[in-house]
RODOTOR-641067 format. One line per field, with one value per residue (C-alpha): residue number from 1; x, y, z. Coordinates in pm, whole numbers, plus 32768, in hexadecimal, padded with zeros to 4 digits. Layout:
N
nuvo = c(NUM_...)
u = c(X_...)
v = c(Y_...)
w = c(Z_...)
This chain:
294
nuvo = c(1_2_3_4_5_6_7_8_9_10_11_12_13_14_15_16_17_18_19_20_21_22_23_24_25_26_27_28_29_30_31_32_33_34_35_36_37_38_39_40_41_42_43_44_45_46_47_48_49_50_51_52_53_54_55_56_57_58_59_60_61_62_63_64_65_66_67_68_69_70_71_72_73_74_75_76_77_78_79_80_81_82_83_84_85_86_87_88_89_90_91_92_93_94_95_96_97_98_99_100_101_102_103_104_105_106_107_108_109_110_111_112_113_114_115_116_117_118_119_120_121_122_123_124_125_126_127_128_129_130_131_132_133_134_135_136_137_138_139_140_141_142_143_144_145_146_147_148_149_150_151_152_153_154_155_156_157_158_159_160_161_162_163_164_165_166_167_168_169_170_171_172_173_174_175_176_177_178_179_180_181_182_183_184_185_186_187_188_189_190_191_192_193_194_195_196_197_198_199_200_201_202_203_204_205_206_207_208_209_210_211_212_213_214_215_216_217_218_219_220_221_222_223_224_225_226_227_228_229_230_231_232_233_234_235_236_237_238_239_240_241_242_243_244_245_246_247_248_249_250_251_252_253_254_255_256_257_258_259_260_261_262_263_264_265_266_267_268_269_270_271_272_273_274_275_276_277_278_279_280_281_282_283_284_285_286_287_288_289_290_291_292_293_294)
u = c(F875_F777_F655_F73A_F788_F647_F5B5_F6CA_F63E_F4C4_F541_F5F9_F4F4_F3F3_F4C5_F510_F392_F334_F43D_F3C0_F23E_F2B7_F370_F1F1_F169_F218_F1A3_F034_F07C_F12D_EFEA_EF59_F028_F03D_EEE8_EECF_F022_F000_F075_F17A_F20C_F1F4_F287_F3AE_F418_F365_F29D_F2DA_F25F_F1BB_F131_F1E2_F080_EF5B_EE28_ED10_ED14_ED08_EBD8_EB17_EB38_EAD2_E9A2_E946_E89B_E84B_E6F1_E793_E888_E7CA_E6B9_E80D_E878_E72C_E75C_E895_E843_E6ED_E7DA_E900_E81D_E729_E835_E935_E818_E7A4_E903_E962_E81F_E872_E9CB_E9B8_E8BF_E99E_EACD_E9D9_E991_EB12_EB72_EA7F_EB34_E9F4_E991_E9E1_EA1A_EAFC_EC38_EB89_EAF0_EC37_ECC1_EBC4_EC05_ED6E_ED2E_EC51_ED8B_EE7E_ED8B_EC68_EBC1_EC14_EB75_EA95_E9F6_E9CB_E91D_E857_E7A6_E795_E6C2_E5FF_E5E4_E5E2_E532_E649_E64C_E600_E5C3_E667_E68F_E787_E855_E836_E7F3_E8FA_EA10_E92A_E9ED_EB56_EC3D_ED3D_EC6F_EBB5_ED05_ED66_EBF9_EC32_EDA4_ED52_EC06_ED10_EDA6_EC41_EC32_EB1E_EA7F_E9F7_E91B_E8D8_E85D_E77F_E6EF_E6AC_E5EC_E520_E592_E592_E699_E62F_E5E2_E763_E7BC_E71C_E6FD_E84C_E958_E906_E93C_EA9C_EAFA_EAED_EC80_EC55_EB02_EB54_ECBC_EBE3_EAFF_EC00_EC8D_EB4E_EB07_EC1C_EBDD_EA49_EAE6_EBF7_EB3F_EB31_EB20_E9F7_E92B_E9FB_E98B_E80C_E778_E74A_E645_E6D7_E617_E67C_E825_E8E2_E9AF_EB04_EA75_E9F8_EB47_EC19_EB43_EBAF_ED24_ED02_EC38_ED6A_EE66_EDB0_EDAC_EF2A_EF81_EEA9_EF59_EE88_EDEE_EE3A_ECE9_ED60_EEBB_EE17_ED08_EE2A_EF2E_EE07_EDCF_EED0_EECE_EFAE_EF08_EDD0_EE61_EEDD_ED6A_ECBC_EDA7_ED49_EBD4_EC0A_ECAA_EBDF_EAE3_EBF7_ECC2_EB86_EB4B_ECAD_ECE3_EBAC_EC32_ED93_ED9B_ED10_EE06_EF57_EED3_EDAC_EEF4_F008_EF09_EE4C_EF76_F067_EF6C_EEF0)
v = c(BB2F_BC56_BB9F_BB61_BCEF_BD3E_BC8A_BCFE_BE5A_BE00_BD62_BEA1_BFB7_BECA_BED4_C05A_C080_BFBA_C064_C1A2_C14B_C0DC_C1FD_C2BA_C1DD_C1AD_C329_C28F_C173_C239_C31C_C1F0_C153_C2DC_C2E3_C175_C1D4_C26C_C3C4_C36B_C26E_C39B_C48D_C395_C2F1_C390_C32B_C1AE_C0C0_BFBF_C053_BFF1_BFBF_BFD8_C0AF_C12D_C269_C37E_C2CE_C28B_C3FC_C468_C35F_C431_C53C_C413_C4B6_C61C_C557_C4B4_C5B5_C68D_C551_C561_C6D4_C6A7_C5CC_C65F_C793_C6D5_C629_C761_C83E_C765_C6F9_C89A_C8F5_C801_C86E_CA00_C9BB_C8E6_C9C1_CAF4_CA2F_C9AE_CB20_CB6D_CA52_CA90_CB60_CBBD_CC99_CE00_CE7D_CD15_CDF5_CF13_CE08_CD63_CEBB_CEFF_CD85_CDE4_CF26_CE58_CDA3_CEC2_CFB1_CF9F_D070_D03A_CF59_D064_D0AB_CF56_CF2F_D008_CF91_CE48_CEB2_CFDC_CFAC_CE3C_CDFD_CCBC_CCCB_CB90_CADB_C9C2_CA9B_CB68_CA31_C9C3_CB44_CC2B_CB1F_CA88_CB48_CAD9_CBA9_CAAC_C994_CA34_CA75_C906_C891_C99F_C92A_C7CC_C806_C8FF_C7B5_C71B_C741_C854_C78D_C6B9_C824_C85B_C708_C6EB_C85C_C7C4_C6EB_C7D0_C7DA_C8E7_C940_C8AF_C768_C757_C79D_C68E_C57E_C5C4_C685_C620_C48B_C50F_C5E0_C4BF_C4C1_C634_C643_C54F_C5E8_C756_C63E_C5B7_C739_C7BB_C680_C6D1_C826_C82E_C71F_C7AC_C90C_C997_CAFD_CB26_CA7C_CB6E_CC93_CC30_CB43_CB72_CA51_C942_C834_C8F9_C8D7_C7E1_C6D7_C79A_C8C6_C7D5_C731_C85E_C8C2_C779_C7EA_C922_C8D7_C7EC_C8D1_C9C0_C888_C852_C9D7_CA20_C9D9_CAFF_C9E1_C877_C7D8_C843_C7EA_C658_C67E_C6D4_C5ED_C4F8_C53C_C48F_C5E0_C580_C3F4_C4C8_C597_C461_C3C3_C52B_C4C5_C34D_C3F2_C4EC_C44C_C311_C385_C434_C2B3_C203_C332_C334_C1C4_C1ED_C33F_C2E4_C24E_C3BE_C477_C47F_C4BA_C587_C66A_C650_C676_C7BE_C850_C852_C888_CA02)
w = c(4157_40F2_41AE_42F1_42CC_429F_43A7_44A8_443B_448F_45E0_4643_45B3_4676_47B6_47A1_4780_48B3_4978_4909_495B_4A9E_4B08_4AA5_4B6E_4CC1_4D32_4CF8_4E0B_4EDC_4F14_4F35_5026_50E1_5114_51BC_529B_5417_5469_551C_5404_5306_53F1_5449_5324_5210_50F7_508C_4F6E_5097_51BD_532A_53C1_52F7_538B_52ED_53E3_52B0_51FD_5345_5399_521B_5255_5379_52BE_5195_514C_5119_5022_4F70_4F2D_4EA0_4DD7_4D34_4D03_4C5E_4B91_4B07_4ABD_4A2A_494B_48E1_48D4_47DD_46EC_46FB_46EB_45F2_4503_4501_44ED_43C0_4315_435C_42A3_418E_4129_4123_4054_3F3F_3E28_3D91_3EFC_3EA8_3FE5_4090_409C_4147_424C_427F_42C3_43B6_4474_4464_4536_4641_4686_46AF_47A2_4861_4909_4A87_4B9E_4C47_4AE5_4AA7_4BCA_4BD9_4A74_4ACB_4C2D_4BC7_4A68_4A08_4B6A_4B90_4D26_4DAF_4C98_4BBA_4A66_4B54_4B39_49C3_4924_4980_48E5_47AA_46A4_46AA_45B4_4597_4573_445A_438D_4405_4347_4229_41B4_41B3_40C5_3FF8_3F88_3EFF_3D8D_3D33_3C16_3D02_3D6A_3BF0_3BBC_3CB6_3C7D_3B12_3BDA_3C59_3DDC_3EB6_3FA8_4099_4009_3F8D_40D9_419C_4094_3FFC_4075_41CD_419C_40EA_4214_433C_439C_43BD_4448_454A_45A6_45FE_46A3_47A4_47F2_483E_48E4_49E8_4A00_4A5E_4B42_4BEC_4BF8_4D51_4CF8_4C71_4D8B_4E91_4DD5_4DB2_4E7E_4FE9_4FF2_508F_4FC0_4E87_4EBD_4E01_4E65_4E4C_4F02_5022_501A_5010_5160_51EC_51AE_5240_539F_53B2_53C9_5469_5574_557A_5598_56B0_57EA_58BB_5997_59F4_597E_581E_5833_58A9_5763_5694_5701_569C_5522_5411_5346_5280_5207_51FA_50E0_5043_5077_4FB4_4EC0_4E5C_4EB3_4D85_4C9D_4C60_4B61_4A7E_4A96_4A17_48E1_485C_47E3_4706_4670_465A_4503_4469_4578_44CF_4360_439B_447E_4345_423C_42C6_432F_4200_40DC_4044)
């Protein structure tokens, strides 16, 4: 009788789960399915799980300027990739130095991180640092500086080290290492969950990040893929709401604007599908663990 009940449990915990993923998952293929729809099937009768009639419109138009794509897919990704592991080494530092009890001066620091997320300083001050000072105009380190030190991520890293015990920092300063050495040989190889939950959310924002690129580069070769993309959107419907002349209204009436939005989307999103399965296993408890402890 208890292994019937319990297995009627499994059966239904298993069944609420699937139904659950599903429901996460039919937006996904409706994007999908969105971006391989016509105009006029989207327009009509909406967004469905199966297309009415399948055309590959959206990507041929996004293939049009393929060269200008993929040069900003390359971009992207040499600044998603520079700027997490940059991001992800200051960041962890920064929380190292707050989690040690035997740093004088970690509650005065933490203090001082605290205030970084509270104020700032304004946008027009900000810029002009990063041009005139820091010399970031059309460059790539005005894409991975400005955002390298992330105040939330660093208390994120700093709770979850809270919870390691601090003999394991006497001990190995008995050994004779330096702070750096217990850093990188030990407390780092303790700290993956967390380390690789700041990964994944720096991850998506270097990736996502169109702001930066609009604010810096004017070099065409220089813009990332989101910047490119979020062009793309807007020459569109600059395209459906002018309706001065008649040769626009014909070009207009010709582009799927809204599969073509659905296409930027499968377009974006691939890279950030292929990272999280290899990260998920650290997500959840590197998450719980730096958020409740200290």
């Amino acid at each position: 009788m208890h292994s019937k009940s319990f297995s009627f449990s499994q059966a239904f915990i298993i069944l609420v789960i699937s139904l659950f993923s599903l429901s996460c998952l039919l937006p996904f293929i409706m994007v999908i399915s969105g971006s391989l729809s016509t105009e006029n099937d989207i327009v009509n009768y909406g967004y469905a799980l199966i297309p009415r009639h399948i055309t590959f419109d959206s990507y041929k138009i996004l293939l049009l300027g393929s060269n200008r794509i993929v040069d900003a897919y390359g971009i992207s990704l040499l600044v998603t990739a520079a700027g997490t592991l940059l991001s992800l080494l200051v960041t962890s530092m920064g929380g190292y130095v707050m989690a040690r009890r035997s740093f004088k001066y970690r509650n005065i620091l933490s203090v001082y991180v605290i205030i970084t997320m509270l104020f700032n300083g304004g946008l027009v001050p900000w810029y002009i640092i990063c041009v005139n000072y820091l010399h970031l105009k059309d460059t790539l380190w005005a894409m991975i500086l400005p955002p390298l030190a992330n105040a939330f991520n660093m208390f994120l890293i700093r709770n979850f080290l809270l919870s390691i015990p601090e003999d394991i920092y006497e001990s190995a300063k008995m050994d004779g290492a330096g702070e750096f050495r217990i850093f990188f040989r030990l407390i780092a190889p303790l700290a993956k969950p967390v380390l690789a939950t700041v990964g994944l959310f720096m991850a998506l924002s270097y990736w996502n990040d169109w702001f930066l690129g609009l604010m810096f580069v004017d070099k065409q070769e220089l813009q990332p893929l989101q910047l490119l993309l979020r062009t793309l959107v807007s020459n569109v419907e600059f395209l459906k709401s002018s309706s001065n002349a008649m040769d626009m209204q014909r070009i207009s009436a010709q582009i799927p604007s809204e599969s073509i939005k659905m296409a930027l989307t499968v377009v974006t999103i691939g890279p950030i599908i292929f990272l999280y399965p290899f990260l998920q296993r650290y997500f959840v408890k590197g998450l719980m663990v730096g958020a409740v402890k200290g």
